[in-house]
C-alpha positions, 0 to 999 in steps of 0.5 A, a space after each residue: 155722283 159719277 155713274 160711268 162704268 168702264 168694263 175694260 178696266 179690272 172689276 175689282 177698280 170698278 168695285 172700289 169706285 162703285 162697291 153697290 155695283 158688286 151685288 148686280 154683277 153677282 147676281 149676273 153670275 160673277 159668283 166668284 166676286 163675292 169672295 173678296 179673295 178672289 175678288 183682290 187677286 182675280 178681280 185686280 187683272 180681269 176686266 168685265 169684258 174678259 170676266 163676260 167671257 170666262 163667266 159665259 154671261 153676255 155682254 149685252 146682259 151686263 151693259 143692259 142691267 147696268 144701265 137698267 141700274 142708272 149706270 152709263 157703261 163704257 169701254 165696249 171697243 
């Protein structure tokens, strides 16, 4: 199983890679992706990393939770 995460690529292709990882980053308050709506058009232009910021969740919070989860996240540069 590939448990590598790029936070630069739109969330919507790490969901489709990794669709378990969407209840961790709706509970880290990326609400919005719950609804596969928004989650089909937002979530297809804007990265994790850009989501951290307009979400105002850290970057640090969504890295540590996801590797706490058994994932190896990259993209960080």
């Amino acid at each position: 199983m590939d448990n590598i995460i790029d936070v630069s690529i739109p969330v919507a292709e790490v969901i489709d890679k990794h669709p378990e990882v969407l209840e961790i980053l709706v509970e880290l308050g990326f609400k919005p992706l719950a609804n596969p709506i928004m989650r089909n058009t937002v979530g297809r232009k804007v990265s994790l990393k850009q989501g951290s910021k307009l979400e105002g969740t850290p970057m640090d919070k969504i890295v540590m939770t996801l590797e706490a989860n058994g994932y190896e996240v990259v993209g960080l540069d």
